[in-house]
C-alpha positions as CSV (number, residue, x, y, z in Angstrom):
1,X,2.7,31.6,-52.4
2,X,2.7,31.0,-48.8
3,X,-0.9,30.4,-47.2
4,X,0.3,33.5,-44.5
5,X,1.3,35.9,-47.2
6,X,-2.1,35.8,-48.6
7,X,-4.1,36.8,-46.0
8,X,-1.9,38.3,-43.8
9,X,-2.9,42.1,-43.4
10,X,-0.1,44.7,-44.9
11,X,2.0,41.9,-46.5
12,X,0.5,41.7,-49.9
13,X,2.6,44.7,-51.2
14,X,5.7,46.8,-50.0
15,X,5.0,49.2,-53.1
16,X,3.1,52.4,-52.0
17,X,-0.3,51.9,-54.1
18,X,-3.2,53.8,-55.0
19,X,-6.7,52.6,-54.2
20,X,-7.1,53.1,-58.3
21,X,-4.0,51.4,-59.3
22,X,-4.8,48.5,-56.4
23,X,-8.5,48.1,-58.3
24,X,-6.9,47.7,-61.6
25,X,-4.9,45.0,-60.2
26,X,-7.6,42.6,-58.8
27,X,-10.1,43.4,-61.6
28,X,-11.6,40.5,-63.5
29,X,-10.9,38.7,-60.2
30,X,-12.0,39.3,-56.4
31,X,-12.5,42.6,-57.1
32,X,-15.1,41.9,-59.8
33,X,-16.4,38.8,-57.7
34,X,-17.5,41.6,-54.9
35,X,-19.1,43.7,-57.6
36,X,-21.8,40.8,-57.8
37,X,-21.0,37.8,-55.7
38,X,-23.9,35.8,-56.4
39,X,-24.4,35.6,-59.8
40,X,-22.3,32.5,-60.2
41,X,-24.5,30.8,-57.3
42,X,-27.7,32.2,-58.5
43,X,-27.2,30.6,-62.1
44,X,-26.2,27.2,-60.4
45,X,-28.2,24.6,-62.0
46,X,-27.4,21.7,-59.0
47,X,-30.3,21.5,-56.8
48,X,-29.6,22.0,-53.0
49,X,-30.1,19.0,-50.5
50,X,-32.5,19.1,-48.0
51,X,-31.8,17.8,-44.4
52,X,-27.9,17.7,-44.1
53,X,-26.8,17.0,-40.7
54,X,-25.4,19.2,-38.9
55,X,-24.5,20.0,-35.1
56,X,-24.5,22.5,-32.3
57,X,-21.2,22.4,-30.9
58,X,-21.1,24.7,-28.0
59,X,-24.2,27.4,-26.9
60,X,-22.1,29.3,-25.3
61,X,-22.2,32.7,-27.0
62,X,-24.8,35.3,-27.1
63,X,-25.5,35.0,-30.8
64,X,-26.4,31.2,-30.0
65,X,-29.9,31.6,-29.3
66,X,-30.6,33.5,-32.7
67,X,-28.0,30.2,-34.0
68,X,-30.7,27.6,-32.9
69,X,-33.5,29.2,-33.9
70,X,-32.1,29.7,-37.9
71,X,-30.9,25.7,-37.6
72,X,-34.9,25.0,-36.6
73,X,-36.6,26.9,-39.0
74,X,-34.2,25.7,-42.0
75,X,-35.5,23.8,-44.4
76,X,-32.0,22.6,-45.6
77,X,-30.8,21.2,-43.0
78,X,-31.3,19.0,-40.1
79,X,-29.8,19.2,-36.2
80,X,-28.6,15.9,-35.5
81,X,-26.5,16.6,-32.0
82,X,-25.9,19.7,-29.5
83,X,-22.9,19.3,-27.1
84,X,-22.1,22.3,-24.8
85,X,-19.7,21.3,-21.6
86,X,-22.9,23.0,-19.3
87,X,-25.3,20.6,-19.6
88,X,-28.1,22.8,-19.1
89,X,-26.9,25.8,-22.2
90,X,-27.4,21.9,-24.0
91,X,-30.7,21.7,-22.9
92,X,-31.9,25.5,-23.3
93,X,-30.3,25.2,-27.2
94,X,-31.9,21.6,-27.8
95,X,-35.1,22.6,-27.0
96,X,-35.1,25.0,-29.8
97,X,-32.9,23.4,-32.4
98,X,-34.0,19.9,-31.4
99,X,-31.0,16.7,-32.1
100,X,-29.8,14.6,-29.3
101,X,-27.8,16.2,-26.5
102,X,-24.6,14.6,-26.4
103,X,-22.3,14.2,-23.2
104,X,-18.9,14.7,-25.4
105,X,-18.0,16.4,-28.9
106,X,-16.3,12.8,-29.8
107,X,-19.5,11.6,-30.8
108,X,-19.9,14.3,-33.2
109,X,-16.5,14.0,-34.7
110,X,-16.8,10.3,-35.2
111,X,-20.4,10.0,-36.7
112,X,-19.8,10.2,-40.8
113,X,-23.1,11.5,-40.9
114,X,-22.7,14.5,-39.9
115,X,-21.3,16.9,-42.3
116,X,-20.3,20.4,-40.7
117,X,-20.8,21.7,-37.6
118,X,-21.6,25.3,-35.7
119,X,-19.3,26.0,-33.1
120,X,-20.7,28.6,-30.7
121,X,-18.8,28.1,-28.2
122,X,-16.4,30.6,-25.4
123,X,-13.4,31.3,-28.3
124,X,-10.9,30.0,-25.9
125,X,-12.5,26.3,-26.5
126,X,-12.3,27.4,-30.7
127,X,-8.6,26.1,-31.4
128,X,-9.0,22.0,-30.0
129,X,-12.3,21.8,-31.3
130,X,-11.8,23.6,-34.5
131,X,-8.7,21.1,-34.8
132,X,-11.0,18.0,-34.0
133,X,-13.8,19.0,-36.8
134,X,-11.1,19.0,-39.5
135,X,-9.6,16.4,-38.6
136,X,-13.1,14.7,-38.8
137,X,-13.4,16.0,-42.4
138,X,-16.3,18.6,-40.8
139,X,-17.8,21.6,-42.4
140,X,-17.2,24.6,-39.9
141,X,-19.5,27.8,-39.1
142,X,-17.2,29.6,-36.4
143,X,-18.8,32.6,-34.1
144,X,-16.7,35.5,-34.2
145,X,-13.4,36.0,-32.8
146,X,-12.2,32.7,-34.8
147,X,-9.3,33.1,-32.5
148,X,-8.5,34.1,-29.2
149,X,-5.9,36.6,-30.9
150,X,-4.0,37.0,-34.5
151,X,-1.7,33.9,-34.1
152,X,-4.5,31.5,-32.8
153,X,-6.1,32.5,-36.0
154,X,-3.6,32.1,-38.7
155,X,-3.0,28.9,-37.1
156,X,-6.9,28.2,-37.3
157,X,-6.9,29.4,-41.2
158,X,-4.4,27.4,-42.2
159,X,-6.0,23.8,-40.9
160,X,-8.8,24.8,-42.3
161,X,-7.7,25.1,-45.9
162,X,-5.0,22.0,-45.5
163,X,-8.0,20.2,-44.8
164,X,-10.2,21.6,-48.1
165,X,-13.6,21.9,-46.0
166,X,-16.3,24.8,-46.3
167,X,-15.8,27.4,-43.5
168,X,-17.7,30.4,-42.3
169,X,-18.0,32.7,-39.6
170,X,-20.6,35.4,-38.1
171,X,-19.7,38.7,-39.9
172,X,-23.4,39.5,-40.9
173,X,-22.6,43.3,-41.6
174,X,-21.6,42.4,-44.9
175,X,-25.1,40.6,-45.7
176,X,-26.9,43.9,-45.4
177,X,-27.7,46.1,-48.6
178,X,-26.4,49.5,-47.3
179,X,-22.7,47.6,-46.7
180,X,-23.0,45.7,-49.7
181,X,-24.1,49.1,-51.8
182,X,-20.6,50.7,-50.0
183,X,-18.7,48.0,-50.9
184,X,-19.9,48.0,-54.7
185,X,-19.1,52.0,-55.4
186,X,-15.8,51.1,-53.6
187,X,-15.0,48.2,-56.3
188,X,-16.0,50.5,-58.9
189,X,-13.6,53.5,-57.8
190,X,-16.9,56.0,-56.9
191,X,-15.3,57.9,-54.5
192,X,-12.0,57.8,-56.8
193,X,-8.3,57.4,-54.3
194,X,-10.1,57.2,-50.5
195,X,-7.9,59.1,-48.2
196,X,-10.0,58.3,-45.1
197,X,-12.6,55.9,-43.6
198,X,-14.7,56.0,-40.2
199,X,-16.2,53.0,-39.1
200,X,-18.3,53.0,-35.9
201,X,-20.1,49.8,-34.4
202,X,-20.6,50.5,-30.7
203,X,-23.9,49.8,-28.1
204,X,-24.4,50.4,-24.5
205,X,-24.2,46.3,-23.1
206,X,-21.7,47.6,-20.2
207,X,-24.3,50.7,-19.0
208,X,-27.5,48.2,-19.4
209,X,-25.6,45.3,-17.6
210,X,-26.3,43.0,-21.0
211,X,-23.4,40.4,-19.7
212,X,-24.0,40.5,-16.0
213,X,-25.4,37.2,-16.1
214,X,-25.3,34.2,-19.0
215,X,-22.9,36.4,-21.2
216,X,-20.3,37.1,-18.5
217,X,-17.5,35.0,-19.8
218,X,-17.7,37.4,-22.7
219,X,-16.4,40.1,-19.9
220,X,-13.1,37.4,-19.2
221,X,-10.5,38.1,-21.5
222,X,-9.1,34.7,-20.3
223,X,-11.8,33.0,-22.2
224,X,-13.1,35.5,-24.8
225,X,-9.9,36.7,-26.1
226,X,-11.1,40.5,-26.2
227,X,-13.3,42.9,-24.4
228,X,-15.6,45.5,-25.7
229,X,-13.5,47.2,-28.3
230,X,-12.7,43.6,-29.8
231,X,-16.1,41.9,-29.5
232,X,-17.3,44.5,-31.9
233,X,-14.7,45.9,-33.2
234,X,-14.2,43.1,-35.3
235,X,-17.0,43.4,-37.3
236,X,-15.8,47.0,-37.9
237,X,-12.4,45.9,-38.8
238,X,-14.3,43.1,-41.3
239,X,-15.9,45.8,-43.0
240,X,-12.5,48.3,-43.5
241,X,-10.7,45.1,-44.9
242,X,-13.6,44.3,-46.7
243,X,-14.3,47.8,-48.3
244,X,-10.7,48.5,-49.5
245,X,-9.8,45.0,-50.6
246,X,-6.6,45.0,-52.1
247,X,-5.0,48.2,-50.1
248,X,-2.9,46.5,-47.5
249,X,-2.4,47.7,-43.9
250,X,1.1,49.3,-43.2
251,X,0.5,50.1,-39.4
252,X,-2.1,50.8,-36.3
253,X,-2.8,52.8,-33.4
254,X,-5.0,52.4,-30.3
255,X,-6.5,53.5,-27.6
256,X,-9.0,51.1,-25.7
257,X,-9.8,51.4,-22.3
258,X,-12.8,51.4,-19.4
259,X,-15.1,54.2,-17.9
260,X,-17.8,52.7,-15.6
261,X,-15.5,49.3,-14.8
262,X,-18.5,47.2,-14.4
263,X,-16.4,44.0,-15.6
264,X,-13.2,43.8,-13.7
265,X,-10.2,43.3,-16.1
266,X,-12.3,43.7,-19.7
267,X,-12.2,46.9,-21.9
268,X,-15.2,49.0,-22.6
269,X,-14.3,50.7,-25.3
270,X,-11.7,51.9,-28.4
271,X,-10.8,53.9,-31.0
272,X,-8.4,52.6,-33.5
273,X,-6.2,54.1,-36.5
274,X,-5.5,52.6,-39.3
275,X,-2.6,53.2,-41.8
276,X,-2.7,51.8,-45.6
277,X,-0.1,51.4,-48.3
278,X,-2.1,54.0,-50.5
279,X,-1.9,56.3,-47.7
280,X,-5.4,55.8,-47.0
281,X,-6.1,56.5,-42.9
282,X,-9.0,54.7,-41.1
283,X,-10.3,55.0,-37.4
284,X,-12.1,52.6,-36.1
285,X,-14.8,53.0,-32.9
286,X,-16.1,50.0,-30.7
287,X,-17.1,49.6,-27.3
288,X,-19.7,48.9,-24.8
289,X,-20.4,52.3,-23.3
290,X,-22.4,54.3,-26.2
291,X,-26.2,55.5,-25.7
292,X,-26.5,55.9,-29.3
293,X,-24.6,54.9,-32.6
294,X,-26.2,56.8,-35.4
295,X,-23.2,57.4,-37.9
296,X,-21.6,54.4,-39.2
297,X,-19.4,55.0,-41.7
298,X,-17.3,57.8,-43.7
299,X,-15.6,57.5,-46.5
300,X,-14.3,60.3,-48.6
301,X,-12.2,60.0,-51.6
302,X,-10.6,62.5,-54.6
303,X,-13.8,62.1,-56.5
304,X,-16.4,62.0,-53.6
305,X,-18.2,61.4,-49.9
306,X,-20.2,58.6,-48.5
307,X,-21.8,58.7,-45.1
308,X,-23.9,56.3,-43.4
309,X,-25.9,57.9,-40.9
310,X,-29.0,56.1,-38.6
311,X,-28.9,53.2,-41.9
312,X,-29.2,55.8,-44.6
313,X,-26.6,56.5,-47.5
314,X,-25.3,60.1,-48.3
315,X,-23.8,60.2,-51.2
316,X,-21.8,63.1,-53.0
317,X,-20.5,62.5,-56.2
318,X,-20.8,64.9,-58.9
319,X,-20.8,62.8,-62.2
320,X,-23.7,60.4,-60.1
321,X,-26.1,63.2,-60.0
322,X,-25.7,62.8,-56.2
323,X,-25.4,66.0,-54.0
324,X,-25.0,64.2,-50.5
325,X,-28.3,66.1,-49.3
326,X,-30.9,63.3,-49.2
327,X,-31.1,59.6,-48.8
328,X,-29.3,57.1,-51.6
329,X,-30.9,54.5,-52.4
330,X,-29.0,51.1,-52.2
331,X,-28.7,49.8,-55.6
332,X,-27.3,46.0,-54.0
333,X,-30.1,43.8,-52.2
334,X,-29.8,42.2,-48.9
335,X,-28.3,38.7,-48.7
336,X,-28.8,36.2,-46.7
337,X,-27.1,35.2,-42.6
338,X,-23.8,34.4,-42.6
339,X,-25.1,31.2,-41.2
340,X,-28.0,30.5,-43.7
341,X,-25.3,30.9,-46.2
342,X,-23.4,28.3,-44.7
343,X,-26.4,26.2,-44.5
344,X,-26.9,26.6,-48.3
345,X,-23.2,26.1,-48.9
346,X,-23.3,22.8,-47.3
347,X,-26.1,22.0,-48.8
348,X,-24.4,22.4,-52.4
349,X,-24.5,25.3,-53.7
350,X,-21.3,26.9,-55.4
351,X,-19.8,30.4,-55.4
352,X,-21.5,31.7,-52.6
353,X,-19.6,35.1,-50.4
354,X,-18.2,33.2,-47.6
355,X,-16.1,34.7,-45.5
356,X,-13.0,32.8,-46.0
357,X,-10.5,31.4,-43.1
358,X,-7.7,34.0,-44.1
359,X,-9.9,37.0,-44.1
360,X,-11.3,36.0,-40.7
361,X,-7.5,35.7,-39.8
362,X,-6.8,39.2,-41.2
363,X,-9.5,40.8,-38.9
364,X,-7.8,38.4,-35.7
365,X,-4.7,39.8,-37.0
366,X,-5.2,43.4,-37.1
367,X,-7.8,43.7,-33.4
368,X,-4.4,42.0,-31.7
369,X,-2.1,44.3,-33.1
370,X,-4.5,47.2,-31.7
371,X,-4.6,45.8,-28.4
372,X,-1.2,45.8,-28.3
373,X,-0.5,49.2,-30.1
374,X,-2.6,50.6,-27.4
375,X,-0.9,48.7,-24.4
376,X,2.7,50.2,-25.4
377,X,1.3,53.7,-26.8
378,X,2.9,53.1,-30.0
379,X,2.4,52.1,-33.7
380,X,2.4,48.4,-34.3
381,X,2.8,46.5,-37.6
382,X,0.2,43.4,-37.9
């Protein structure tokens, strides 16, 4: 099958499916995988490596600070270079993460020693460097967007699995035991045929000035590739693709747009709609311009509800004894960073739940088509 197909979003099946019969289809395989996705890695008998190389390539985005700091305090590996084309982001990230600051990315690609890297970087600089680390044979962490838009990305996913190395990227949500404990009644049909699914992930960085001063390039579309409704939208859109694995997307809606127009030229914030083969509708709410977020998700089905409301689940489902009045206890424990899973990945251990290059390519895929289904008021196909 063609790389594209696979993880292209609504191409997997022209067939109107349930999200019942789509289960059936995947179980025994990713489906079952989710259920319990470190089992294989927690039974691994190979012993993990301590102080692989690694390097900082680009400090650039606002998660790099919190990037640094996890590549110090790491036992597994060890920060050999930081590059970052202002040389003093280089010195602000070196200082923490420690490794020789290097005047060009070159000497990264071209020192064997190094093994993978963690590009932080604006996303517009993602595609060459991404393109260089491969070629290097180079073990890639990428921050969120991959790409600057849904091409850029499928382009991105497919070097990366030509060229067989471990890859990763920044959607944490899924790490945490609430999303995971979602995710685990969805695999096992809870909620029985889900008709619809609200998904919220939305701050107030525009009102409180957040990216007024290092962060502002995130307000350029130029070099970010989104505004408000894509920065976090994304990790909303990670989750929906995520949650009803195996449901493809037939179509989206959008609207994004700005209120206070504190960053000339950038969004503030979105709602987005979401059509699946099953029939299945999701809406989808990010921006930049929200005092408070306190319901996160919504998903009801034919055999139940789920709500997530200020990090507690609600759960209605008769045949679980749950009435949807009080809070449900997650039955899945928290896992570790996206990042410190790369780290351990590196390191050597097997079977770990990376995000893989074409789902990161599915959620690129699907934020462009929005964007553009809002700009010509229409429904767009990713």
């Amino acid at each position: 099958m063609d790389k594209g197909k696979e993880y292209r979003a609504g191409t997997m099946n022209e067939k109107r499916i349930t999200r019942r019969s789509a289960l059936r289809l995947i179980s025994g395989g990713a489906a079952a995988m989710a259920i319990s996705p470190l089992i294989s890695g927690a039974l691994t008998a190979k012993p993990l490596r301590n102080g692989v190389k690694l390097a900082l390539v680009g400090g650039a985005h606002i998660h790099a600070p919190d990037f640094v700091n996890r590549m110090s305090e790491s036992s597994l590996v060890e920060t050999k270079y930081v590059w970052d084309p202002d040389r003093g982001t280089a010195e602000s990230r070196q200082e923490v993460s420690g490794g020789e600051i290097v005047e060009s990315p070159e000497a990264i690609w071209d020192d064997p020693e190094v093994e993978g890297v963690v590009i932080g970087t604006e996303t517009f600089r993602h595609m060459e460097l991404i393109e260089r680390a491969v070629a290097s044979g180079k073990h890639l962490f990428v921050e969120k967007p991959v790409g600057m838009d849904g091409d850029e990305s499928r382009k991105i996913a497919e070097m990366v699995y030509d060229a067989g190395v471990i890859f990763q990227t920044g959607y944490f949500m899924r790490s945490s035991a609430v999303n995971r404990t979602v995710k685990k009644l969805l695999d096992e049909n809870a909620l029985g045929d889900i008709t619809r699914v609200r998904l919220s992930n939305v701050h107030s960085g525009a009102i409180g000035g957040w990216f007024d001063g290092e962060w502002n390039w995130m307000t350029d579309l130029e070099q970010a590739g989104v505004g408000a409704f894509g920065d976090l939208g994304c990790h909303a859109v990670d989750l929906l693709l995520w949650f009803m694995e195996g449901d493809s997307v037939e179509s989206c809606t959008a609207h994004i747009d700005t209120v206070l127009e504190r960053y000339p030229g950038c969004d503030e914030y979105g709602e987005g709609m979401v059509r699946f083969q099953s029939g299945a509708v999701a809406t989808i709410a990010a921006g930049w311009v929200d005092h408070r977020n306190p319901n996160q998700i919504e998903i009801s089905g034919t055999e139940g509800h789920l709500r997530v409301t200020e990090g507690g689940i609600y759960l209605q489902q008769s045949e679980m004894d749950a009435s949807g009045n009080e809070v449900w206890s997650p039955t899945e424990d928290e896992i570790d960073h996206p990042l410190d899973l790369f780290f351990r990945a590196v390191a050597g251990e097997d079977d770990l739940p990376l995000v893989n290059p074409g789902e990161a390519a599915a959620v690129n895929e699907l934020i462009t088509a929005m964007y553009s289904a809002s700009e010509s008021e229409s429904w767009v196909k990713p």
